[in-house]
N, C-alpha and C positions, 0 to 999 in steps of 0.2 A: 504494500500500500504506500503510494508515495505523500509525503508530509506534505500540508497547506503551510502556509505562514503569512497571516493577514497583517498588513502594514497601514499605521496610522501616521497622520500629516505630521506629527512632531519628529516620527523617527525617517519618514521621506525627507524634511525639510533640512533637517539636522542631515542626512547622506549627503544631499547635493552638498549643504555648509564645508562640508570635509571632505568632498570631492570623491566620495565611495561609491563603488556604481553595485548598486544592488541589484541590479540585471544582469550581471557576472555574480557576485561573491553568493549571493542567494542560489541561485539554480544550481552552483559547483557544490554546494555546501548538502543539494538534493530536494530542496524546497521547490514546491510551487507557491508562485508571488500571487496571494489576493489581495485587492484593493476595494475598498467599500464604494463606493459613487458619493455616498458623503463625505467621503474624506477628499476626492478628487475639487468635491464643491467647495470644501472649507480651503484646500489649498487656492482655487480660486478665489474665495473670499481674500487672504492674504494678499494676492495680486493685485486687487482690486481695491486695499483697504488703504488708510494715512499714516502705514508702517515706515518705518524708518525702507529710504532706497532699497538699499541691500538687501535685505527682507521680502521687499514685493519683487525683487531681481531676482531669489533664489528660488521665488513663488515660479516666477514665472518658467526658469528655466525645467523644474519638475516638472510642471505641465507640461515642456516640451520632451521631455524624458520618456513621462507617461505614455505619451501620443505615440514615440516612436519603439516605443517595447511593447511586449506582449504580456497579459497578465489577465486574469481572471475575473471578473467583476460581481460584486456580490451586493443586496440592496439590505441596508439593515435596519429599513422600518422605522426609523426614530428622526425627531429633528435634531437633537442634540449626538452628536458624534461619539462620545464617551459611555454615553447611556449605553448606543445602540450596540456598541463594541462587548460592554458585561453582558447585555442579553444572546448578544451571537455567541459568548463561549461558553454560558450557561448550557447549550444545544448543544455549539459543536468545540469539546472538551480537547479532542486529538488536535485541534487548530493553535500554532503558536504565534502568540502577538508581539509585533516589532514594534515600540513604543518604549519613549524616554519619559512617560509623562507616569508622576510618583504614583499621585492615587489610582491611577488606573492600574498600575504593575500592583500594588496592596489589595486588590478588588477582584483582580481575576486568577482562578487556580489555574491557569491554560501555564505551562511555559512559556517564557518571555525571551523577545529576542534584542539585544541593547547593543550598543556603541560603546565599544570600549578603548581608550587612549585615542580617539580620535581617529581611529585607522581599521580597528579591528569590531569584525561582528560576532558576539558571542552570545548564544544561549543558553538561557540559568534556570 
């Protein structure tokens, strides 16, 4: 059975920051990459928002990352992004979540996948 691994806006936004291409290090690692449609929207939100430059620059470049890799899309029924991420791993438990964000890593028993030293992707 091959591993899902659902990635949220902090831990895409935070790759581009450090220049990690998780469209390599993921799939080597044996993962398949899911991406929510809310998370794609929140990342455009950033884009779109009175963030500091670099911010809606790094927004924007994911989306073009996005657009040109392949990955699996999944709709997770919630408006709030965070909510809707506890409820999907409530369901699906074998799913591990790529996210730097605290209370969401404290909220889900799914194994987490995180950035570590700025270069390295680890799961814990």
């Amino acid at each position: 059975m091959v591993k899902k691994i659902i990635l949220d806006s902090s831990f895409i936004l935070s790759a581009v920051r450090e220049k990690i291409d998780i469209f390599e290090e993921i799939p080597f690692m044996g993962f398949v990459i899911v991406i929510p449609e809310e998370v794609i929207s929140e990342i455009e939100g950033v884009k779109n928002s009175k963030q500091k430059f670099k911010e809606r620059e790094n927004a924007q470049l994911a989306l073009k990352i996005l657009e040109s890799n392949k990955f699996e899309s999944v709709k997770l029924e919630k408006s709030y992004v965070d909510n809707g991420l506890r409820e999907f791993c409530k369901i699906h438990t074998s799913y591990i979540v790529a996210t730097l964000d605290r209370a969401l890593k404290k909220d889900i028993p799914n194994y987490i996948m995180v950035i570590r030293g700025r270069r390295k992707l680890e799961v814990l």
